[in-house]
ROMIBA-180738 format. One record per residue (C-alpha): residue in one letter; chain; residue number from 1; x, y, z. Coordinates in nm, 2 decimals, m for minus. Layout:
// ROMIBA-180738
<rec r="A" c="A" k="NUM" X="X" Y="Y" Z="Z"/>
...
This chain:
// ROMIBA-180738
<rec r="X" c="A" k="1" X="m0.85" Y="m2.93" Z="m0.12"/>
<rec r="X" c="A" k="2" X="m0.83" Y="m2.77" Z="0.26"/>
<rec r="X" c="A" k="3" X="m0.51" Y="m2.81" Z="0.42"/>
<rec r="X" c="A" k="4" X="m0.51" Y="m3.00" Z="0.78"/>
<rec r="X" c="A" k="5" X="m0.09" Y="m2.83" Z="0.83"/>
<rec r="X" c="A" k="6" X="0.03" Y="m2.54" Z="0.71"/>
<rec r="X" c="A" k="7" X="0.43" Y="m2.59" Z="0.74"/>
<rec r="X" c="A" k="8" X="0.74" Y="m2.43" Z="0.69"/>
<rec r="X" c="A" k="9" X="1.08" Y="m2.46" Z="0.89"/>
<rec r="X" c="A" k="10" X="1.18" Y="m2.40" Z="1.27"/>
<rec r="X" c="A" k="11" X="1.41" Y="m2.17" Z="1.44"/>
<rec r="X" c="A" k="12" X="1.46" Y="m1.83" Z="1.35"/>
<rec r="X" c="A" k="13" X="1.22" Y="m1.67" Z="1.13"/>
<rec r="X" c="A" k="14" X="1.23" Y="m1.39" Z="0.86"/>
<rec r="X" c="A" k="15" X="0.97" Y="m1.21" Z="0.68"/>
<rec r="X" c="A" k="16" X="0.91" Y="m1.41" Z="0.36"/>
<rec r="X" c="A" k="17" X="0.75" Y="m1.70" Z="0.60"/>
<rec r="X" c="A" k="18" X="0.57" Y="m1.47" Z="0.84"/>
<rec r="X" c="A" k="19" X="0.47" Y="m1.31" Z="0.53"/>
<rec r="X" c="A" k="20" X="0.38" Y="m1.60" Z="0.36"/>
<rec r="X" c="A" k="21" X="0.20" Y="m1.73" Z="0.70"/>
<rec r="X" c="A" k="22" X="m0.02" Y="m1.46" Z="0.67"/>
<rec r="X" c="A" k="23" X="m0.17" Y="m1.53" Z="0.32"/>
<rec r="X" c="A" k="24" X="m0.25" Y="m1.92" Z="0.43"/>
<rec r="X" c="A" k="25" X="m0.37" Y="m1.89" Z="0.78"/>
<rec r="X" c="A" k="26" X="m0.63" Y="m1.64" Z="0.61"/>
<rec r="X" c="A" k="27" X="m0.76" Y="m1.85" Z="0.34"/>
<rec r="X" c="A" k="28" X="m0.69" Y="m2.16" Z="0.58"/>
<rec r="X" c="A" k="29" X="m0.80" Y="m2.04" Z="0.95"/>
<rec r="X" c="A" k="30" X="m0.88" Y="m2.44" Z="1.09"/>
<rec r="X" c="A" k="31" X="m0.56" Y="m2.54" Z="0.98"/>
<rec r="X" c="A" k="32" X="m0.26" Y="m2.61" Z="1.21"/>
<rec r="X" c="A" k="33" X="0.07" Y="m2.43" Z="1.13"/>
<rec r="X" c="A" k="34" X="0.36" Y="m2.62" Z="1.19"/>
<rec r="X" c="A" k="35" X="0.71" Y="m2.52" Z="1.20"/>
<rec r="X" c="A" k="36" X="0.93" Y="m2.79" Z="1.19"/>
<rec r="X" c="A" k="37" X="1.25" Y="m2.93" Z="0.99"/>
<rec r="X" c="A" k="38" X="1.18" Y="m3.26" Z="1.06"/>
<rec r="X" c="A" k="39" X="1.15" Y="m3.51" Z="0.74"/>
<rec r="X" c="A" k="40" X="0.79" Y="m3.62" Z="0.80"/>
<rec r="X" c="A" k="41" X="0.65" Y="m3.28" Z="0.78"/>
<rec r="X" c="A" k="42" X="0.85" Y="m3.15" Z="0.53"/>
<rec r="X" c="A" k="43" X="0.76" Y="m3.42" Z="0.27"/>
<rec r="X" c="A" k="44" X="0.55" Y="m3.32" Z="0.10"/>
<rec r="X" c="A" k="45" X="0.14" Y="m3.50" Z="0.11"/>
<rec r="X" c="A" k="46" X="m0.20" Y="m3.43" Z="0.04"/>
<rec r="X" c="A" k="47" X="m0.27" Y="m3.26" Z="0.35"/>
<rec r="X" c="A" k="48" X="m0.04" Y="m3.02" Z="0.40"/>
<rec r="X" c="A" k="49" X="0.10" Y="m2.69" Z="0.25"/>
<rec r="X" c="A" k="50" X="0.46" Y="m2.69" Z="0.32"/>
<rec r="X" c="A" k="51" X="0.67" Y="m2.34" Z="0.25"/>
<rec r="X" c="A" k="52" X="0.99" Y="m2.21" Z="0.28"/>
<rec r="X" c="A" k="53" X="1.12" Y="m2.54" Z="0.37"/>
<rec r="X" c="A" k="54" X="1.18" Y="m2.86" Z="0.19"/>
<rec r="X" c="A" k="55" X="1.38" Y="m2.82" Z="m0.11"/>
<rec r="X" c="A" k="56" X="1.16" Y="m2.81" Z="m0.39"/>
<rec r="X" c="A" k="57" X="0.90" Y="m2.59" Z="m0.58"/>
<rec r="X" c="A" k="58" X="0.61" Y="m2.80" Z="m0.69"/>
<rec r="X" c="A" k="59" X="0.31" Y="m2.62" Z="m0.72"/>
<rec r="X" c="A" k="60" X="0.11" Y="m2.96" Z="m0.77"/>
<rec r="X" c="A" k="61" X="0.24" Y="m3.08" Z="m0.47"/>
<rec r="X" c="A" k="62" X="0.19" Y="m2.80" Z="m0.27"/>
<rec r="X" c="A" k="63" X="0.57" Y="m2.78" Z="m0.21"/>
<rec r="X" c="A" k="64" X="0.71" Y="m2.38" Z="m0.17"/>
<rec r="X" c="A" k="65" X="1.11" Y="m2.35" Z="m0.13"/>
<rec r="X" c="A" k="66" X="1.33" Y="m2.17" Z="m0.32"/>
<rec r="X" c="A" k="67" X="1.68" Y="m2.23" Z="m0.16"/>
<rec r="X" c="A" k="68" X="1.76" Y="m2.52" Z="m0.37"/>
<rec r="X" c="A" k="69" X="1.97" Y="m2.54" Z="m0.66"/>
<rec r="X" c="A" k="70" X="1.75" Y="m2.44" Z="m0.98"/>
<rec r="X" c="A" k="71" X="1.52" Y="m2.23" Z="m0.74"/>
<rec r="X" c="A" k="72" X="1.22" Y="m2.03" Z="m0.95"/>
<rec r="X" c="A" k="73" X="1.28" Y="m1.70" Z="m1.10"/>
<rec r="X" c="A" k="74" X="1.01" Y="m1.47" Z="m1.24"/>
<rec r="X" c="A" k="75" X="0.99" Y="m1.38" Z="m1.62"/>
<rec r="X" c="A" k="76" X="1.17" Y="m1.08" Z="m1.53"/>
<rec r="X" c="A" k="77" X="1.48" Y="m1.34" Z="m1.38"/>
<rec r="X" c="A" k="78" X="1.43" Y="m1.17" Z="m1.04"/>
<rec r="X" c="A" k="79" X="1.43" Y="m1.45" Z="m0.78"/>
<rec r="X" c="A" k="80" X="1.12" Y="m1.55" Z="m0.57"/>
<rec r="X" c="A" k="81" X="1.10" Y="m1.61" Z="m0.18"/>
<rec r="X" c="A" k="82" X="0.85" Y="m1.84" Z="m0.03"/>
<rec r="X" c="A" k="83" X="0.62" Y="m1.55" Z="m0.01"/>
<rec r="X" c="A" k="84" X="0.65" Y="m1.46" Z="m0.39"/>
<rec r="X" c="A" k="85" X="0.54" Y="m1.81" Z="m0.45"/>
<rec r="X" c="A" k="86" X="0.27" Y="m1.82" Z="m0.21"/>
<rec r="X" c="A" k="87" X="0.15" Y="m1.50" Z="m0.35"/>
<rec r="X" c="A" k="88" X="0.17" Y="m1.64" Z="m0.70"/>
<rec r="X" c="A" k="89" X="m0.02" Y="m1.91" Z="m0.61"/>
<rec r="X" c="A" k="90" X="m0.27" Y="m1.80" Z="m0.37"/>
<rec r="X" c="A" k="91" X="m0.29" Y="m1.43" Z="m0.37"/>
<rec r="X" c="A" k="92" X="m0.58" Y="m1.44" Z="m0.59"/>
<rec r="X" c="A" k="93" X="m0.78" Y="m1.60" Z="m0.37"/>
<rec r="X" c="A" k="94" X="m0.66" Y="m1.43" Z="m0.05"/>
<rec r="X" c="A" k="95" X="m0.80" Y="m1.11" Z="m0.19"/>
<rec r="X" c="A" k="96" X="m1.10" Y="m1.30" Z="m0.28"/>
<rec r="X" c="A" k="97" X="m1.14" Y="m1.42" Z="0.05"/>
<rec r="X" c="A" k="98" X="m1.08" Y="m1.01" Z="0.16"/>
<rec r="X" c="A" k="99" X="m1.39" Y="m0.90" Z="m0.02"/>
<rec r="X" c="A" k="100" X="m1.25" Y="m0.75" Z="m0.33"/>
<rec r="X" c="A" k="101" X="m1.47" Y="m0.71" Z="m0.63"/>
<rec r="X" c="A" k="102" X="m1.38" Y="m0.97" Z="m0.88"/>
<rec r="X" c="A" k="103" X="m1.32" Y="m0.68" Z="m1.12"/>
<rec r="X" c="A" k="104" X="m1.03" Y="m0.55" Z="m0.92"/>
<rec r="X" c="A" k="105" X="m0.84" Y="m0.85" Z="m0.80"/>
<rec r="X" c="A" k="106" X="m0.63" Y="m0.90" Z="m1.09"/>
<rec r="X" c="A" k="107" X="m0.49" Y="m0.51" Z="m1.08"/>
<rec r="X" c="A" k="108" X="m0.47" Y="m0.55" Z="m0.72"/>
<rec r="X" c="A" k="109" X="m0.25" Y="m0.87" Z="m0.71"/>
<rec r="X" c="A" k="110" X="m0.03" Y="m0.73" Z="m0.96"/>
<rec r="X" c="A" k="111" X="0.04" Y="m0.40" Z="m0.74"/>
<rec r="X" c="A" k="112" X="0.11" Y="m0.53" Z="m0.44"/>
<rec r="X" c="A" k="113" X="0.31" Y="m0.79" Z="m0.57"/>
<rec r="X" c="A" k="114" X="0.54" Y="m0.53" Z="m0.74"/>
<rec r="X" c="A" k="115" X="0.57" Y="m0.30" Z="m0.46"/>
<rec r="X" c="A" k="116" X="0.53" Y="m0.54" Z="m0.15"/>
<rec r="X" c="A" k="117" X="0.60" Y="m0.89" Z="m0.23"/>
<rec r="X" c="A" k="118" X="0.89" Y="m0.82" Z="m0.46"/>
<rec r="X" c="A" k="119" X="1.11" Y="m0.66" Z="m0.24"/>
<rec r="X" c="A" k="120" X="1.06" Y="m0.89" Z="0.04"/>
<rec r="X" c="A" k="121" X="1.18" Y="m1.16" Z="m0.21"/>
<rec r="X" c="A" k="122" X="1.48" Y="m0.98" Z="m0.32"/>
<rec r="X" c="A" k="123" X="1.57" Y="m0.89" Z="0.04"/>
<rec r="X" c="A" k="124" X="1.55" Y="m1.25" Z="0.18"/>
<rec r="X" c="A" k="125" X="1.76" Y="m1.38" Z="m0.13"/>
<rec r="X" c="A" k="126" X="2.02" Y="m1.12" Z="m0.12"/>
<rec r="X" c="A" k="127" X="1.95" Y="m0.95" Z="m0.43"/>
<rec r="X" c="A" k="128" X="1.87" Y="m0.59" Z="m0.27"/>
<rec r="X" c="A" k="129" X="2.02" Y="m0.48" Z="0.09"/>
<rec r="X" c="A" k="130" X="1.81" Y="m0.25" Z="0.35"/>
<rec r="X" c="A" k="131" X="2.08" Y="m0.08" Z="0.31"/>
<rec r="X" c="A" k="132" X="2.01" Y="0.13" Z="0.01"/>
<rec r="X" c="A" k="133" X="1.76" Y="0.30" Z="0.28"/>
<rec r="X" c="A" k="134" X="2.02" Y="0.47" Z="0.41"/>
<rec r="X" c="A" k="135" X="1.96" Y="0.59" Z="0.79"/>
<rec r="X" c="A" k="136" X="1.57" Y="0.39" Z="0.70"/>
<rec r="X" c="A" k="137" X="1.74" Y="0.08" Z="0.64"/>
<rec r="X" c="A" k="138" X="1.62" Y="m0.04" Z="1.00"/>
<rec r="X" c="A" k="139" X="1.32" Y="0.05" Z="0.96"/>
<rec r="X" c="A" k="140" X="1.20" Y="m0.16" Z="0.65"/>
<rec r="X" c="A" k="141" X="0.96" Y="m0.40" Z="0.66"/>
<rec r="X" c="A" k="142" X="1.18" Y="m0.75" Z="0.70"/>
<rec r="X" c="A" k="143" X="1.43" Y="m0.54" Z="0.93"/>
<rec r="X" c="A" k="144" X="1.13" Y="m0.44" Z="1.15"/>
<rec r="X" c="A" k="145" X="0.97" Y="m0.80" Z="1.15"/>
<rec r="X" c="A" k="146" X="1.34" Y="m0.98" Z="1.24"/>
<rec r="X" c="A" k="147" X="1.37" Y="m0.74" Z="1.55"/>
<rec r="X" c="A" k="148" X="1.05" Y="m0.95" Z="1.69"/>
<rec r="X" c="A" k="149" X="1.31" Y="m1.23" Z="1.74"/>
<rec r="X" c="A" k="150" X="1.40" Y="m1.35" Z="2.08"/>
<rec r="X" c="A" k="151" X="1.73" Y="m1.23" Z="2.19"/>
<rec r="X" c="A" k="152" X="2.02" Y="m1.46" Z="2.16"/>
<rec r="X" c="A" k="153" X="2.07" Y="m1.56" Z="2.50"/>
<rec r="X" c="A" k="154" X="1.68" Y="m1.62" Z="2.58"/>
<rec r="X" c="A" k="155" X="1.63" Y="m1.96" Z="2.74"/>
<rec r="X" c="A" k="156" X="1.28" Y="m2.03" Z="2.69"/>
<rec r="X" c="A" k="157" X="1.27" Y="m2.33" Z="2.44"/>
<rec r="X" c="A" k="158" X="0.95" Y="m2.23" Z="2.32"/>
<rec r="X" c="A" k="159" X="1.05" Y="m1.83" Z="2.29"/>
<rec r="X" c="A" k="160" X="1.12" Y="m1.87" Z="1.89"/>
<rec r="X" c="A" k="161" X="0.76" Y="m1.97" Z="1.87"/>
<rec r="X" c="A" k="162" X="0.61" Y="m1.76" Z="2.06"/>
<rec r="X" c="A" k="163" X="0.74" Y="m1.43" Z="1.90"/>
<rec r="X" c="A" k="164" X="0.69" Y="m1.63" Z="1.56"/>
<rec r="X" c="A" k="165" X="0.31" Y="m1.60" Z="1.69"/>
<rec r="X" c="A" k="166" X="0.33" Y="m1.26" Z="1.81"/>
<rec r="X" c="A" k="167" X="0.53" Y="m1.12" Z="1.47"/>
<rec r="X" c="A" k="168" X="0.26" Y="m1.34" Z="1.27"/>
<rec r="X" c="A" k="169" X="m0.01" Y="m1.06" Z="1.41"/>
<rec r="X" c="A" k="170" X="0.21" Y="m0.78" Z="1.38"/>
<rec r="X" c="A" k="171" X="0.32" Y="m0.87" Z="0.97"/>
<rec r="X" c="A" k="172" X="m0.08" Y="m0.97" Z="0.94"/>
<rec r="X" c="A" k="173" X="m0.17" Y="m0.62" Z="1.05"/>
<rec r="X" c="A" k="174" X="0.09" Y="m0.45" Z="0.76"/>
<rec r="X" c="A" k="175" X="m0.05" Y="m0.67" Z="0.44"/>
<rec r="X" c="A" k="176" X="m0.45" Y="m0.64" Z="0.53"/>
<rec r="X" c="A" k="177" X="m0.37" Y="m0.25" Z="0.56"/>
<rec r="X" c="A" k="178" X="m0.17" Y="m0.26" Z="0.25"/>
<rec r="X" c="A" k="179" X="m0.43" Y="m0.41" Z="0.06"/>
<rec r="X" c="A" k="180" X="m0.72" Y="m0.23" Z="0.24"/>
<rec r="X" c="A" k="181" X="m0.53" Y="0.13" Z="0.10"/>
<rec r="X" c="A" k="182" X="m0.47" Y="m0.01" Z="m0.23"/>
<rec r="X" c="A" k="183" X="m0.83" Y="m0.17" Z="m0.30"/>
<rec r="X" c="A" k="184" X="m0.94" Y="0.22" Z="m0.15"/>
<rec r="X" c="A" k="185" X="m0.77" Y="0.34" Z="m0.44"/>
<rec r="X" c="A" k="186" X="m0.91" Y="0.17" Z="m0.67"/>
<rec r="X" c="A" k="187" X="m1.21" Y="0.29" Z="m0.55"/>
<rec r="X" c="A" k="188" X="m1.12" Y="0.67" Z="m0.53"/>
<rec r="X" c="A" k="189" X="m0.96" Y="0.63" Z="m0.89"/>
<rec r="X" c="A" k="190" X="m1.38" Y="0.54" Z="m1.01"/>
<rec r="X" c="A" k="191" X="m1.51" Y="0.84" Z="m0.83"/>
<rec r="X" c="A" k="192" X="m1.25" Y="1.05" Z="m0.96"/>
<rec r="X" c="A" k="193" X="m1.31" Y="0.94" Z="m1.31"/>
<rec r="X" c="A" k="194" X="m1.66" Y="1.01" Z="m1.26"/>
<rec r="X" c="A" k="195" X="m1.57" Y="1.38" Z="m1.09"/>
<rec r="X" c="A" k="196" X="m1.33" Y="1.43" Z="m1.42"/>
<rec r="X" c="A" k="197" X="m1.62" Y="1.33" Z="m1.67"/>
<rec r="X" c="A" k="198" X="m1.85" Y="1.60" Z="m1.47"/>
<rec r="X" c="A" k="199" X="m1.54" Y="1.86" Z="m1.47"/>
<rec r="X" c="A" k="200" X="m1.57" Y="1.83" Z="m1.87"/>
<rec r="X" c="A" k="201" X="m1.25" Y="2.11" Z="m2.00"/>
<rec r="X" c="A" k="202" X="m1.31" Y="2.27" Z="m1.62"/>
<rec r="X" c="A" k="203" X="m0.97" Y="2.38" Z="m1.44"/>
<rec r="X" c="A" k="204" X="m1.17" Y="2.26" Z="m1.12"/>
<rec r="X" c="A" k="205" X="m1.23" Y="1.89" Z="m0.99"/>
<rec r="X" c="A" k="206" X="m1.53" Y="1.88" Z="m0.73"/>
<rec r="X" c="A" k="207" X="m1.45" Y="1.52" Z="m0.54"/>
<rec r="X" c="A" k="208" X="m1.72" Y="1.42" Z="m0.33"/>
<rec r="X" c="A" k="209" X="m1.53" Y="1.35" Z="0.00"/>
<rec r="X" c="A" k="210" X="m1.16" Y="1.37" Z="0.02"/>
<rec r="X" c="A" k="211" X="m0.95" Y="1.05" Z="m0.12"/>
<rec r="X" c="A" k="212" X="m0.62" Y="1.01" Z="m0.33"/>
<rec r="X" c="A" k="213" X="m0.68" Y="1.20" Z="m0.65"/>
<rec r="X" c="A" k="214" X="m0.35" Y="1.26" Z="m0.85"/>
<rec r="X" c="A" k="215" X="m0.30" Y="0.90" Z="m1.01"/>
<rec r="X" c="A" k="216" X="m0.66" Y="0.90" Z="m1.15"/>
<rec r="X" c="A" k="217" X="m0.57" Y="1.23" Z="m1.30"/>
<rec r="X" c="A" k="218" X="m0.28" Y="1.15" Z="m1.44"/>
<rec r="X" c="A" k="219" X="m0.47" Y="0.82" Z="m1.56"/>
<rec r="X" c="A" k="220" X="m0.72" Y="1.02" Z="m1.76"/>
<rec r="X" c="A" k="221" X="m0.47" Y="1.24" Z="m1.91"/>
<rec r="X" c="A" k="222" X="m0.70" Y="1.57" Z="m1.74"/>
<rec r="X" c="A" k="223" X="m0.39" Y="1.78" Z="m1.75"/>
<rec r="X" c="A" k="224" X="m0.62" Y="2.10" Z="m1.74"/>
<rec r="X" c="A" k="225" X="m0.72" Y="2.08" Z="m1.41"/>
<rec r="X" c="A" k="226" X="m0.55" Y="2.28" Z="m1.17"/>
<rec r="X" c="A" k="227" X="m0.75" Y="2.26" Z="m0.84"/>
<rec r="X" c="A" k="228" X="m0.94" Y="2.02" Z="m0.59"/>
<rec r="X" c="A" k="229" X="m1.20" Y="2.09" Z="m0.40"/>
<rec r="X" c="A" k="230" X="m1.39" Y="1.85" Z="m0.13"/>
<rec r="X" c="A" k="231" X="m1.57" Y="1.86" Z="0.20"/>
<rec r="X" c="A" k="232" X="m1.42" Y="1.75" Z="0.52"/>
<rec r="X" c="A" k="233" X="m1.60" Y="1.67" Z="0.87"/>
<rec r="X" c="A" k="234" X="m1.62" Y="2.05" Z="0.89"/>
<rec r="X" c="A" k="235" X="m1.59" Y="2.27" Z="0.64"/>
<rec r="X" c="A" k="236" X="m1.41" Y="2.26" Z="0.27"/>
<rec r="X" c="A" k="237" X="m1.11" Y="2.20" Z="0.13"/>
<rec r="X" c="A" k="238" X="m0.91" Y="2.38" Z="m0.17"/>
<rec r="X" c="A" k="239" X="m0.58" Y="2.20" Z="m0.30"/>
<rec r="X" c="A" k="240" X="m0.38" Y="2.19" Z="m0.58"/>
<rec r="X" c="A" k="241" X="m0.24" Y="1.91" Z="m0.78"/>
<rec r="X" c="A" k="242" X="0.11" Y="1.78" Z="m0.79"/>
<rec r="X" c="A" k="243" X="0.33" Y="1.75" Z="m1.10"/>
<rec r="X" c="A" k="244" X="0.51" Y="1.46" Z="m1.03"/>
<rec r="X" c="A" k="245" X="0.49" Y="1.19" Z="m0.80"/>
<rec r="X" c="A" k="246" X="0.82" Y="1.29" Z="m0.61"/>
<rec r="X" c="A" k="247" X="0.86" Y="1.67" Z="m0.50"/>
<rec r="X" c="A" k="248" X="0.63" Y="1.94" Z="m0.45"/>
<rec r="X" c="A" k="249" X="0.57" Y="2.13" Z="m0.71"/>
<rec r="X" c="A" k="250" X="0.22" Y="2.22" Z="m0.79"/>
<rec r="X" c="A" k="251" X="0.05" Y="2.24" Z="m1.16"/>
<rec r="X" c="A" k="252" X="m0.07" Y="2.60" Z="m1.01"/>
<rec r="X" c="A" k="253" X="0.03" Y="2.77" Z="m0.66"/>
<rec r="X" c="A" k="254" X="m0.30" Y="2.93" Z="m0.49"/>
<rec r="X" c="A" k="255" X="m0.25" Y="3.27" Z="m0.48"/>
<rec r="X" c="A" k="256" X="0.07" Y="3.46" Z="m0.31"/>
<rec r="X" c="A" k="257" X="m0.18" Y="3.70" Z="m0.13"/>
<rec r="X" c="A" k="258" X="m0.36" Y="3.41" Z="0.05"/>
<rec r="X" c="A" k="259" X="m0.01" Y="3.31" Z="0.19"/>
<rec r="X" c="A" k="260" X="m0.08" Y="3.24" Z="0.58"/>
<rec r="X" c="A" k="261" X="m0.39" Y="3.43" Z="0.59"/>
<rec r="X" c="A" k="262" X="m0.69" Y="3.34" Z="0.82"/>
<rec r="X" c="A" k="263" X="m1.03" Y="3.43" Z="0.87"/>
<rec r="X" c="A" k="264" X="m1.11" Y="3.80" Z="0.86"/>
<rec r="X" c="A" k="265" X="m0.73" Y="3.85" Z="0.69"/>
<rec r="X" c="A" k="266" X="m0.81" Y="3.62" Z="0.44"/>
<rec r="X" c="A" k="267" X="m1.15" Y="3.68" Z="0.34"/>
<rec r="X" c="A" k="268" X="m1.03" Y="4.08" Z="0.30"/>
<rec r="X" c="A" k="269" X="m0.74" Y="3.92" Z="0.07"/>
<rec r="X" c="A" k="270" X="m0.99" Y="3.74" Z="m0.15"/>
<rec r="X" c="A" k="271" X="m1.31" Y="3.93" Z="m0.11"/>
<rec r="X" c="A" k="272" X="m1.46" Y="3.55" Z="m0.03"/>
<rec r="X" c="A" k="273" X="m1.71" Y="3.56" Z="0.25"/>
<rec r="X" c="A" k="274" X="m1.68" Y="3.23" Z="0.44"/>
<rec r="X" c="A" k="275" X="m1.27" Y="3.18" Z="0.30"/>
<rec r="X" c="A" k="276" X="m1.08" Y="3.08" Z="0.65"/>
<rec r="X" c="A" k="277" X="m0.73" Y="2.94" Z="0.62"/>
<rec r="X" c="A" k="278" X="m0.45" Y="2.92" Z="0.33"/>
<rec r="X" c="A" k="279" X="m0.17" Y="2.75" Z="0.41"/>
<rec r="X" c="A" k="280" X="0.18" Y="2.97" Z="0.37"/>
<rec r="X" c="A" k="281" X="0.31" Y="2.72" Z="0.17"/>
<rec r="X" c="A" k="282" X="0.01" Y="2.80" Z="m0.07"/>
<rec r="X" c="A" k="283" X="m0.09" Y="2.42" Z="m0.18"/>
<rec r="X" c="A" k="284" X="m0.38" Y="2.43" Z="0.04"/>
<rec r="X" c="A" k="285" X="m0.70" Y="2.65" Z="0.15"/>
<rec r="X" c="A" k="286" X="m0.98" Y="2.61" Z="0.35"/>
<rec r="X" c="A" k="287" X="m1.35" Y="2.73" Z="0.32"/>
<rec r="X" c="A" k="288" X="m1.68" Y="2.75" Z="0.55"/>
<rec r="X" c="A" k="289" X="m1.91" Y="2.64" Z="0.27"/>
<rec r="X" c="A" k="290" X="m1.88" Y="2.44" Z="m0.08"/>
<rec r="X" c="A" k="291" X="m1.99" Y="2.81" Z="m0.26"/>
<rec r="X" c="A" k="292" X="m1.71" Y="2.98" Z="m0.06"/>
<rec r="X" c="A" k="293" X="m1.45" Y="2.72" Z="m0.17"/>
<rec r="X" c="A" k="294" X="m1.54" Y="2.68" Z="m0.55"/>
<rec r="X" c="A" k="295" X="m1.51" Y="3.08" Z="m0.53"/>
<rec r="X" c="A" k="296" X="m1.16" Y="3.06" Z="m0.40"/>
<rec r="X" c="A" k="297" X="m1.07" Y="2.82" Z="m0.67"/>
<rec r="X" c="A" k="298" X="m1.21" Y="3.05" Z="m0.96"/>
<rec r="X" c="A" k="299" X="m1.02" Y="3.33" Z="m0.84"/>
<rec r="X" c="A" k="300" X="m0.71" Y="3.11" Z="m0.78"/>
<rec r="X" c="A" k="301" X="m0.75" Y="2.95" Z="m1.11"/>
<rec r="X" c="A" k="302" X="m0.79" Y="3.34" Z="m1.30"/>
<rec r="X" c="A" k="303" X="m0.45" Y="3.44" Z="m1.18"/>
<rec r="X" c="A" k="304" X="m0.32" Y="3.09" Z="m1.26"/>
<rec r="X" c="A" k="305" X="m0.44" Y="3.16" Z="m1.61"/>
<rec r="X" c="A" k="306" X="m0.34" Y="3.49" Z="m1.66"/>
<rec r="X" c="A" k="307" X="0.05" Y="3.45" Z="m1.49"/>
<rec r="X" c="A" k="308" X="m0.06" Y="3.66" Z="m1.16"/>
């Protein structure tokens, strides 16, 4: 069934409905999104999707609230907001409708629900504040969307639904990059696997093009590597791998003597014709050519291995 009204309630307007508004104007562009208290639109009928309004969860009857008493909680007794439900319910098919491979979606809608559309709910039902951001608490996601409001003393009748429109663009923009950077993962983790397979006990990964390397790693349990190495739009990159998710700390440092060297200094340091920056931080290194860079990373890998 295709929706003729997508509908959820008027006035002021947070991020679990813009949010929400996202998913169902994608999947249903030719319907028209109401926003409206009134009892005929928010009871519920065959032609409508109504959401964040209306006092009841019925899936059947395309009904998504969840300020009523008895309002639905996930298995993990974490409560849902309109948007948890929408995604629940029609996530699927929004990434569908986004080009995903089949064989991706259901990883996909598991992620971003647990690290997008989860805290949205738990922020608009008052289950986790901004404020454990600290100084960032203004800058989270539902903060950021709420300062799209009109200003209290705005006259303009029509000025809640205008910057509902404008803030529906602005929240669109946040979820299709979300999911664009997460299905790209995905991607770089099937490339990397590949790059591991090839590496075979090798201390050195060889990725075809640079992309996010360190989950796939992880993933494959390829705790012998100890260096990356990739092209850019210009020359070659050497970097190291992280230990952990948070922090910096490095699996293996690149070698002290590189430390801030460029060009003729560094190729003199390494005896590496072509080497031509290491950062002085010593997680990174740049080459002229793929032969000069897999150079650098056998010599940084030999003093690695041998405690240098």
């Amino acid at each position: 069934m295709t929706p003729d009204f997508l509908v959820t309630h008027s006035g002021g307007f947070h991020a679990d409905e813009l949010l929400s508004s996202v998913i169902l104007t994608r999947l249903f562009p030719k319907a028209r999104l109401i926003r409206s208290r009134a009892p005929e639109w928010i009871t519920p009928s065959a032609d409508r999707i109504i959401y964040d309004v209306g006092g009841r969860y019925d899936a059947a009857a395309q009904i998504f609230d969840h300020h009523q008493r008895g309002a639905p909680l996930r298995e993990s007794g974490q409560p849902y907001s309109s948007f948890g439900l929408i995604w629940k319910h029609y996530g699927r098919d929004y990434l569908a409708a986004s080009g995903l491979p089949e064989g991706h979606i259901e990883a996909l809608h598991a992620s971003f629900d647990a690290g997008f559309v989860l805290p949205v709910d738990l922020v608009d039902n008052g289950a986790l504040s901004p404020s454990i951001a600290g100084p960032l608490a203004g800058l989270t996601l539902p903060a950021l969307l709420e300062t799209l409001k009109p200003v209290f003393d705005e006259t303009d009748p029509e000025a809640t639904d205008h910057a509902f429109q404008n803030a529906l663009a602005i929240a669109r923009s946040f979820v299709e990059a979300r999911i664009a950077q997460s299905a790209a993962k995905l991607r770089a983790e099937a490339l990397v696997d590949q790059a591991i397979m090839a590496a075979g006990d090798g201390r050195i990964l060889e990725l075809p093009m640079g992309m996010p390397f360190r989950p796939a790693i992880v993933k494959a349990g390829a705790d012998q590597l100890l260096f990356v190495v990739h092209p850019r739009e210009n020359d070659w990159c050497l970097t190291g791998i992280r230990r952990a998710d948070e922090g910096f700390e490095l699996r293996a440092d690149l070698p002290a003597a590189w430390a801030g060297l460029t060009d003729q200094d560094l190729v003199a340091a390494c005896g590496v014709e072509g080497a031509s920056f290491c950062h002085s931080g010593r997680f990174i290194a740049a080459a002229k050519t793929r032969e000069a860079a897999l150079a650098m990373a056998e010599l940084a890998v030999t003093e690695a291995v041998s405690g240098g």
